[in-house]
N, CA, C and O of each residue as an XYZ file, in Angstrom:
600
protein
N      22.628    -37.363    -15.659
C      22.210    -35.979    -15.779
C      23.151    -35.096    -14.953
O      23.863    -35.358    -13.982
N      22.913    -33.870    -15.701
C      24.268    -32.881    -14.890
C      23.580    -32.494    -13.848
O      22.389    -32.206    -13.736
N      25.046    -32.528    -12.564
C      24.634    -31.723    -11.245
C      24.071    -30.017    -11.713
O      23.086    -29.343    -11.413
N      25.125    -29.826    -12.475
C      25.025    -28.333    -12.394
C      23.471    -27.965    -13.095
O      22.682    -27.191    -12.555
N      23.225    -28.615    -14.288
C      21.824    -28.338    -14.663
C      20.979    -28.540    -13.516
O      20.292    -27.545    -13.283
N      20.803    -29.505    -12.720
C      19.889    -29.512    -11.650
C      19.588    -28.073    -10.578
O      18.654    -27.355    -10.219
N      21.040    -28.234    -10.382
C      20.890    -26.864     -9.423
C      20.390    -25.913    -10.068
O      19.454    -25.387     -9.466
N      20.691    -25.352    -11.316
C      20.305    -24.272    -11.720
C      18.943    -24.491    -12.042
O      18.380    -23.401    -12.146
N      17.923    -25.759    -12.311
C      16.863    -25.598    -12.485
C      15.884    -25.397    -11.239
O      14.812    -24.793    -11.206
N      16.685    -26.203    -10.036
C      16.032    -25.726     -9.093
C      16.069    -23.956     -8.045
O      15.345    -23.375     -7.236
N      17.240    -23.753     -8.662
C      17.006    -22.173     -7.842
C      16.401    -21.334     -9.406
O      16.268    -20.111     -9.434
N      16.130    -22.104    -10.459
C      15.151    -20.935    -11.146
C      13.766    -21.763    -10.912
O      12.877    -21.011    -11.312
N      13.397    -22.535    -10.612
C      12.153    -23.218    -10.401
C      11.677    -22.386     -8.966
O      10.483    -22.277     -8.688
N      12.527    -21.937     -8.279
C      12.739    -21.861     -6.537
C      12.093    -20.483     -6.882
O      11.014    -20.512     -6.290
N      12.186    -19.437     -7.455
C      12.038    -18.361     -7.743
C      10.694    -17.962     -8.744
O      10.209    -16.835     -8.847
N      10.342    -18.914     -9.285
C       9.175    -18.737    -10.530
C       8.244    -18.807     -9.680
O       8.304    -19.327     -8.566
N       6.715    -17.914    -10.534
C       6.146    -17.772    -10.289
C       4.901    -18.775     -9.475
O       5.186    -19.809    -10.078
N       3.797    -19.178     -8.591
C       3.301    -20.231     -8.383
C       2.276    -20.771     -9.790
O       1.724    -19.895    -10.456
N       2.092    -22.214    -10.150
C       1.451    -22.466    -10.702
C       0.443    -21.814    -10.815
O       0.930    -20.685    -10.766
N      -0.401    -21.701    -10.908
C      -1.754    -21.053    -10.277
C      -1.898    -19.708    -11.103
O      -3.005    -19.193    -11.259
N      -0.571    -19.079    -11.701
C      -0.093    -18.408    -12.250
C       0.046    -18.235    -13.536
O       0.842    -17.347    -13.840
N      -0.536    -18.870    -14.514
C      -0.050    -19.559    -15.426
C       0.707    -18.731    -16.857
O       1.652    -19.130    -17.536
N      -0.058    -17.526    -16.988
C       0.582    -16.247    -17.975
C       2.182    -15.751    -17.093
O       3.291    -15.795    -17.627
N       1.943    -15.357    -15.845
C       2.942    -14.878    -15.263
C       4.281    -16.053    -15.352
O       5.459    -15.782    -15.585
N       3.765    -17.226    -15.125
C       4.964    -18.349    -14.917
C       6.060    -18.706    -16.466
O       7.274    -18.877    -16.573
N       4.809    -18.702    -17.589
C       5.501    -18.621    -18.416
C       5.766    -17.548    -19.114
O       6.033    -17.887    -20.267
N       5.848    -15.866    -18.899
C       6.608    -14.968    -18.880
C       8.087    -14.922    -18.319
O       9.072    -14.387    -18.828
N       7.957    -15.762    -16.908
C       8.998    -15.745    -15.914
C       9.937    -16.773    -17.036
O      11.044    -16.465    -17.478
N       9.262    -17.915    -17.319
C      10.347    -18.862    -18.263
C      10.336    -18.291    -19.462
O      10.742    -19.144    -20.251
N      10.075    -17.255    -20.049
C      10.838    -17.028    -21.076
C      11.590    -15.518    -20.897
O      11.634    -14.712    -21.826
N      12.057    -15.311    -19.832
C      12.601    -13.994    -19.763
C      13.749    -14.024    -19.059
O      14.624    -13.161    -19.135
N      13.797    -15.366    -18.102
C      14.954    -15.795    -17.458
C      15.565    -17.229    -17.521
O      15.179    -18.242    -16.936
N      16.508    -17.080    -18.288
C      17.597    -18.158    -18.327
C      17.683    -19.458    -17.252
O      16.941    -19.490    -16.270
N      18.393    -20.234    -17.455
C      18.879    -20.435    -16.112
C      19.971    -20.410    -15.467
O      20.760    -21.289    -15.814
N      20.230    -19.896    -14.855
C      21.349    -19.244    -13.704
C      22.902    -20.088    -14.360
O      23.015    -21.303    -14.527
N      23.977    -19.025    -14.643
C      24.608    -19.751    -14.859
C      25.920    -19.088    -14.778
O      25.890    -17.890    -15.058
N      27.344    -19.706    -14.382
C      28.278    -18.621    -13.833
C      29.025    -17.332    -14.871
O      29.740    -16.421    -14.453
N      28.568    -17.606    -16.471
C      28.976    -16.532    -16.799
C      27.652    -15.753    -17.611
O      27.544    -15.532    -18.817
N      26.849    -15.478    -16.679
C      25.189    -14.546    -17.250
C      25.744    -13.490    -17.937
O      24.898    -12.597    -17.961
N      26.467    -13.245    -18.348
C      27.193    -11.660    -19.793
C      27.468    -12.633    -20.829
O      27.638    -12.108    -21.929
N      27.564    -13.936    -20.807
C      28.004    -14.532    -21.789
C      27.381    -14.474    -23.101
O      26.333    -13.829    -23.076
N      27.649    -14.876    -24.076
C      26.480    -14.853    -25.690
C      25.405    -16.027    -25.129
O      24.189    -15.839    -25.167
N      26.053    -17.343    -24.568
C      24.838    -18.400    -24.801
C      23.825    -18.208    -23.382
O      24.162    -17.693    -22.316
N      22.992    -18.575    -23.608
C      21.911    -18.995    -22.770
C      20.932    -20.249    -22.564
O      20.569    -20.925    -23.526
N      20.631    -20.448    -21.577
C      19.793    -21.706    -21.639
C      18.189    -21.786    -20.669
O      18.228    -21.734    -19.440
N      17.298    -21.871    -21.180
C      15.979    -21.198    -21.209
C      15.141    -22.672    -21.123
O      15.305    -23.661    -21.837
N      14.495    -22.540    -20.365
C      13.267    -23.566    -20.377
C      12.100    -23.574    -21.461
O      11.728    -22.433    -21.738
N      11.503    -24.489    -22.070
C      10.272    -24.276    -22.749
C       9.315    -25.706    -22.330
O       9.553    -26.763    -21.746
N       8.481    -25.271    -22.783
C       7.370    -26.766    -22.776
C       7.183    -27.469    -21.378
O       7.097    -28.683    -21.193
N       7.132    -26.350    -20.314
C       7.322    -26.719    -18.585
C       6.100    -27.738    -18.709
O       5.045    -27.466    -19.282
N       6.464    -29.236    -17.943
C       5.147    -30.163    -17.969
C       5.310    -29.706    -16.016
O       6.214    -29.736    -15.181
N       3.790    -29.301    -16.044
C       3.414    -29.750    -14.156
C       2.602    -30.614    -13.939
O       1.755    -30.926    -14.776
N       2.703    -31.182    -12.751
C       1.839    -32.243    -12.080
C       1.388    -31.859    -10.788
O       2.176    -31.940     -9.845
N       0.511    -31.551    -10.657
C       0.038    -31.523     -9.047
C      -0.609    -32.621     -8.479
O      -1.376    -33.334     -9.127
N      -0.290    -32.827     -7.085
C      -1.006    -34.356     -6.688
C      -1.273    -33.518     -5.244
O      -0.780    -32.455     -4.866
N      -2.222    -34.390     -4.602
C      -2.312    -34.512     -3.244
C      -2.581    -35.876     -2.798
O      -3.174    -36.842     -3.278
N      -1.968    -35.639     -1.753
C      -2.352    -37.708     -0.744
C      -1.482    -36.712      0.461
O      -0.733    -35.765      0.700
N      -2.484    -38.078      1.049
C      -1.694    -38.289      2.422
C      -0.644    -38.024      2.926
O       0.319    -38.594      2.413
N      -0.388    -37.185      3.979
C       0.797    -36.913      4.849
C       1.250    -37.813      6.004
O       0.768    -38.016      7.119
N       2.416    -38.324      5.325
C       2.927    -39.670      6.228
C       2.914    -39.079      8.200
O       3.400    -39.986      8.876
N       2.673    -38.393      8.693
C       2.847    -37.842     10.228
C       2.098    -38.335     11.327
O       2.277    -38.133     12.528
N       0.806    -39.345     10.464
C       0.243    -39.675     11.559
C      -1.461    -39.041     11.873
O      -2.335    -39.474     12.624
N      -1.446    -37.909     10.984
C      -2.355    -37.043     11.722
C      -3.679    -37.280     10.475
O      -3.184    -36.820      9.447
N      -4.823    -37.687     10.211
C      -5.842    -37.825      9.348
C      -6.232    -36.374      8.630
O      -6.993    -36.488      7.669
N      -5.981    -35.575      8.833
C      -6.211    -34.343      7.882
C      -5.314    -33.575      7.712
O      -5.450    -32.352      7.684
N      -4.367    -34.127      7.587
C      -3.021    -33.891      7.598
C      -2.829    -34.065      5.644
O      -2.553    -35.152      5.137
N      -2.984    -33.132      5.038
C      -2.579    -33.942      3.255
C      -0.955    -32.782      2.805
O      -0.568    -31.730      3.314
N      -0.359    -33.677      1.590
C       0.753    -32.998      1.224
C       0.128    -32.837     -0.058
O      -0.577    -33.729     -0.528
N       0.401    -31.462     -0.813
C       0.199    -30.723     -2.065
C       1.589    -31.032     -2.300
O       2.472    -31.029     -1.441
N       1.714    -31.286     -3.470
C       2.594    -32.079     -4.050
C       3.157    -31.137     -5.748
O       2.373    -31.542     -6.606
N       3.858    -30.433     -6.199
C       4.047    -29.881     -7.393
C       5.252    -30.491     -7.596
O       6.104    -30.907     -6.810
N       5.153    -30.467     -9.163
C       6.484    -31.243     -9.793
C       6.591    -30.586    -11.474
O       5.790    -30.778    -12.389
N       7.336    -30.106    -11.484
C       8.090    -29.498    -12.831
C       9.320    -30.235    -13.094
O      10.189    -30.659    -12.332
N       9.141    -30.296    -14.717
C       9.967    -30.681    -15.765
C       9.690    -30.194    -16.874
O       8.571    -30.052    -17.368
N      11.176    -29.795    -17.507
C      10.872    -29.376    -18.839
C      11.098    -29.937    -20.114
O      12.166    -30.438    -20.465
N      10.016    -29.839    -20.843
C      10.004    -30.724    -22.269
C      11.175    -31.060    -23.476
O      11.556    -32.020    -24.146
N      11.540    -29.334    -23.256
C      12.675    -28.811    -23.913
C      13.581    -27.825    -22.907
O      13.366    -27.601    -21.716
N      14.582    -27.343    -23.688
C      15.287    -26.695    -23.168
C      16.542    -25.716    -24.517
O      17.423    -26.379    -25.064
N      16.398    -24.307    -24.814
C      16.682    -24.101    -25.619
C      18.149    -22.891    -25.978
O      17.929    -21.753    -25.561
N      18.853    -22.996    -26.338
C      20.349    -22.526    -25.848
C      20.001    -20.690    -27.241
O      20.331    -20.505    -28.412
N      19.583    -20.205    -26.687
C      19.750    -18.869    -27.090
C      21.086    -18.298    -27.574
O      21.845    -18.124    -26.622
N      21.457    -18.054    -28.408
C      23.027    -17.248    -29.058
C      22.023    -15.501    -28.743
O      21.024    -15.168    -29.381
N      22.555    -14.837    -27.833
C      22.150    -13.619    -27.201
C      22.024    -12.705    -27.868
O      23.059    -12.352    -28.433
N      20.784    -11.890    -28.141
C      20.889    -10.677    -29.356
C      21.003    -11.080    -30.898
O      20.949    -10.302    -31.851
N      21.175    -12.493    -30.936
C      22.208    -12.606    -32.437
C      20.986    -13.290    -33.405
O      20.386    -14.191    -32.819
N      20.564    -13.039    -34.656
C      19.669    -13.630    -35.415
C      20.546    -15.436    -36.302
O      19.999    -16.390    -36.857
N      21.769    -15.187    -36.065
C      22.866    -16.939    -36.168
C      22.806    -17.226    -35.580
O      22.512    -16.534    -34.605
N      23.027    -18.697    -35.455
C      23.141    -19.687    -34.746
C      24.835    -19.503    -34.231
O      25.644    -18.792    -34.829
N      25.104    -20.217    -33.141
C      26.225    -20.204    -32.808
C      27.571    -20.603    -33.365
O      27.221    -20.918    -34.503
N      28.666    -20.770    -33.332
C      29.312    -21.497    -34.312
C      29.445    -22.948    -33.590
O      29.460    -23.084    -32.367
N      29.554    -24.197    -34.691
C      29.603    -25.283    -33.531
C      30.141    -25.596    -32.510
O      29.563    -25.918    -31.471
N      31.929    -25.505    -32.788
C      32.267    -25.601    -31.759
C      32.009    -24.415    -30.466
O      32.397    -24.844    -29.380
N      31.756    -23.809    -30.448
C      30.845    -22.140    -29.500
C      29.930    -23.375    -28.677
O      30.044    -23.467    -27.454
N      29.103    -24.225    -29.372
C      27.718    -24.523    -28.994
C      27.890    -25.968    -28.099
O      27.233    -26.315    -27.117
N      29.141    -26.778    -28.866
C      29.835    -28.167    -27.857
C      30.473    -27.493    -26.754
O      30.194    -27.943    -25.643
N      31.340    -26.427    -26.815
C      31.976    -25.733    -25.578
C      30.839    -25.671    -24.185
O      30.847    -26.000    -22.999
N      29.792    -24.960    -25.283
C      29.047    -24.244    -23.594
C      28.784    -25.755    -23.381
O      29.523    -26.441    -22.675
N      27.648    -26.263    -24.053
C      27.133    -26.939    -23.201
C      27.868    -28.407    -22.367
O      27.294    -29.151    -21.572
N      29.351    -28.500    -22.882
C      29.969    -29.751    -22.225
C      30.871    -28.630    -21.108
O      31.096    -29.201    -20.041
N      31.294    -27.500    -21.143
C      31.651    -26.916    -19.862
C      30.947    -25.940    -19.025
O      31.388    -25.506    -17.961
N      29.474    -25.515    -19.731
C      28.743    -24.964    -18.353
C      27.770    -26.044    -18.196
O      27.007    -25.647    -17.316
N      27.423    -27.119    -18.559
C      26.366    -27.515    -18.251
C      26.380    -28.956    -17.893
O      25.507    -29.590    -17.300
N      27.980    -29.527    -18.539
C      28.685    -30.977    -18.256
C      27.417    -32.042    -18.924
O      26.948    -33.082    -18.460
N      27.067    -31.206    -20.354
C      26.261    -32.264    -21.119
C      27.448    -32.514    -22.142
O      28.518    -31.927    -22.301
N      26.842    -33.646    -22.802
C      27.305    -34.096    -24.224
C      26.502    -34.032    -25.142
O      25.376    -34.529    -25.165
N      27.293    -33.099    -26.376
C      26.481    -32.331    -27.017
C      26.051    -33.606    -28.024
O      25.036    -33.473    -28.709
N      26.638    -34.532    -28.084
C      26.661    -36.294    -29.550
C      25.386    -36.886    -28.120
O      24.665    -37.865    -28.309
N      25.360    -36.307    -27.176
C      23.980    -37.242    -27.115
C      22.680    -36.642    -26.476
O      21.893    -36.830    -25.548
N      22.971    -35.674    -27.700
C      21.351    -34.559    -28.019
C      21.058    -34.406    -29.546
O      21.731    -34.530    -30.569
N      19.968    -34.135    -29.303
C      19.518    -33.983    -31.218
C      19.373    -32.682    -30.655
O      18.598    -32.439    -29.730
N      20.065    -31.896    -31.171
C      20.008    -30.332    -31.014
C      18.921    -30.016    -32.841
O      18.879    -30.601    -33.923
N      18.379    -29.035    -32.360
C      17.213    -28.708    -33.712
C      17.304    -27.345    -33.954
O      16.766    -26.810    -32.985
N      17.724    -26.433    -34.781
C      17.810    -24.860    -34.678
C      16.766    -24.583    -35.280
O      16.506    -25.247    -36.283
N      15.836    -23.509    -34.849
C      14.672    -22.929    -34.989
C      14.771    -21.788    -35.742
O      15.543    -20.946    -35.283
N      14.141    -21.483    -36.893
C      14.213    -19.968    -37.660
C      13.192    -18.950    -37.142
O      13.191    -17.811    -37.606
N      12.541    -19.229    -36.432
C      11.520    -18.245    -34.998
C      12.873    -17.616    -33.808
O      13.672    -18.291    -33.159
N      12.774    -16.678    -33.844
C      13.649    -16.077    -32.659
C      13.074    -16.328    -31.469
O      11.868    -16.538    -31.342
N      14.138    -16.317    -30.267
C      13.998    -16.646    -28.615
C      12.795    -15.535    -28.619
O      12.369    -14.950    -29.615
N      12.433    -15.412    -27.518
C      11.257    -14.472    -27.347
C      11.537    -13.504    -27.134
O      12.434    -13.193    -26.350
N      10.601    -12.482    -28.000
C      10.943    -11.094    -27.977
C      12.085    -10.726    -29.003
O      12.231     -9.581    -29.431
N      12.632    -11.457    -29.248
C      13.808    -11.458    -30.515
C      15.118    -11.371    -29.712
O      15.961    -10.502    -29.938
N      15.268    -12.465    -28.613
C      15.519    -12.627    -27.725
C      17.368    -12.937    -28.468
O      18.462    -12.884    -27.908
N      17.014    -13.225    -29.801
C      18.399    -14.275    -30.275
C      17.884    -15.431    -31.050
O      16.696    -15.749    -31.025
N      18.974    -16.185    -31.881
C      18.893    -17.306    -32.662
C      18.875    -18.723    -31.264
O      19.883    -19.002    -30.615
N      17.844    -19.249    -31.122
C      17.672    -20.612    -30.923
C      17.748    -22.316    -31.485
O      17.537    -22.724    -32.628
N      18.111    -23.089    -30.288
C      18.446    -24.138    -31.065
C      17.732    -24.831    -29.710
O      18.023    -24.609    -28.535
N      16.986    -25.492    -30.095
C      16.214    -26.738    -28.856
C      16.412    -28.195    -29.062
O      16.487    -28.690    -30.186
N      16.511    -29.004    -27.748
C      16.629    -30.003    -27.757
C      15.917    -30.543    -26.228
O      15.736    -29.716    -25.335
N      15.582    -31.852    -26.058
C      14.827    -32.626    -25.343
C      15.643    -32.296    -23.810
O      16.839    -32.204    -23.536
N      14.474    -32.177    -23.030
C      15.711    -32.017    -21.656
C      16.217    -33.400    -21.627
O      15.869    -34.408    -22.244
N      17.429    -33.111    -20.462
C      17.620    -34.931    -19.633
C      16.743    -35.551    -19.180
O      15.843    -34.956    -18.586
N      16.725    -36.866    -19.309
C      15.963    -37.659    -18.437
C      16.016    -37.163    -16.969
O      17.198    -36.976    -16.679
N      15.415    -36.956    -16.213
C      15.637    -37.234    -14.572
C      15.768    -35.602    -14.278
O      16.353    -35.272    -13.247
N      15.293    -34.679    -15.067
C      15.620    -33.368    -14.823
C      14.138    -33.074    -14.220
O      13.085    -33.443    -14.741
N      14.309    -32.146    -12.713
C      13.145    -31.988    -12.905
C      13.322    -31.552    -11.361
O      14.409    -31.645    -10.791
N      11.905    -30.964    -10.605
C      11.878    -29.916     -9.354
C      10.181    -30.396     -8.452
O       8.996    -30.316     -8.776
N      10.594    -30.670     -7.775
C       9.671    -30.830     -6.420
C       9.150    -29.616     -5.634
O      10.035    -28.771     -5.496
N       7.939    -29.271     -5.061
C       7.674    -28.965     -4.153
C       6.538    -29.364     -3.445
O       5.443    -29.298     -4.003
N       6.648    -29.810     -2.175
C       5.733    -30.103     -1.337
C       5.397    -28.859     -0.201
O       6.180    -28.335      0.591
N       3.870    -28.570     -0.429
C       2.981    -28.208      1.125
C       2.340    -29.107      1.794
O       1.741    -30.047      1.272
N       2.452    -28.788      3.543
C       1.771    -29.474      4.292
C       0.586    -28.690      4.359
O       0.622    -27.503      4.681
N      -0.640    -29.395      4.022
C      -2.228    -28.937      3.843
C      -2.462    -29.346      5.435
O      -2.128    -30.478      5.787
N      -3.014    -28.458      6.361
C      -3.735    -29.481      7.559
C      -5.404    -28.807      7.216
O      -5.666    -27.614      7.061
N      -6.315    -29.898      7.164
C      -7.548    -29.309      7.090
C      -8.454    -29.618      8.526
O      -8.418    -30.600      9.267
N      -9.129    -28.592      8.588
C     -10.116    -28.574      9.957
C     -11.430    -29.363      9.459
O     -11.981    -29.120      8.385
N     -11.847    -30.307     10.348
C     -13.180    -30.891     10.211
C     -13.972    -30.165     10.688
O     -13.653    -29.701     11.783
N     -15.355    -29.739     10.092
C     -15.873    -28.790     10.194
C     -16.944    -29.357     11.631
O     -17.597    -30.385     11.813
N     -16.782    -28.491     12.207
C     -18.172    -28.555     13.596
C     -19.551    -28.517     13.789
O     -20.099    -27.415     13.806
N     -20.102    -29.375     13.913
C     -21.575    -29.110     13.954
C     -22.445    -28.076     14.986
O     -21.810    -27.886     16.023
N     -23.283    -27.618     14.962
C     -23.540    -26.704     16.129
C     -24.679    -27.251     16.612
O     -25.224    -26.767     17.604
């Protein structure tokens, strides 16, 4: 899996809204890309189908009410927007971006083009499965108080 996809999913993961959120979060993923060094460019690349997991357990520190909140995002898909444009990209346009901004290989994706526009009529879309191993952490330290009897 690409470095560079990682990073960029984690400083747009870093920035989205909290779970808890759930209209706002996926407004936030469909209105912002993910970060990428030429953002004026035609293509784009957009999260869809965010899977979360929340867990809690135990906080390794020692301390019994000590728990870690645990969030974990990954996305199902991931979908390359041609900007403004109701076409699809031209192919080679579409192997370019994604083997030099994103250091994927485009022969080992089933890319799928969609006749529904990006959101909002955002542009012509084409989706395909994220990478394996793509995906964003965050941990809180929970400390809870045992409550006092009087």
């Amino acid at each position: 899996m690409s470095e560079q996809l990682q990073q960029a999913y984690n400083t747009l993961m870093a920035k989205a809204p909290g779970a808890a959120f759930q209209k706002a979060r996926a407004l936030y993923l469909n209105k912002y890309p993910l970060p990428q060094a030429d953002s004026k460019g035609p293509l784009r690349l957009y999260v869809c189908d965010e899977q979360l997991q929340e867990s809690v357990q135990p906080a390794n520190d020692g301390h019994p009410n000590h728990r870690l909140a645990i969030l974990q995002s990954r996305p199902g898909q991931l979908a390359v927007v041609h900007w403004q444009q109701p076409h699809p990209p031209e192919t080679e346009q579409l192997r370019s971006y994604l083997q030099n901004t994103w250091d994927l290989n485009p022969d080992d994706l089933k890319i799928t083009p969609l006749s529904a526009p990006w959101f909002r009529d955002g542009g012509h879309q084409s989706r395909f499965a994220a990478p394996v191993g793509l995906g964003w952490q965050q941990q809180t330290l929970l400390t809870l108080q045992e409550g006092k009897e009087k």
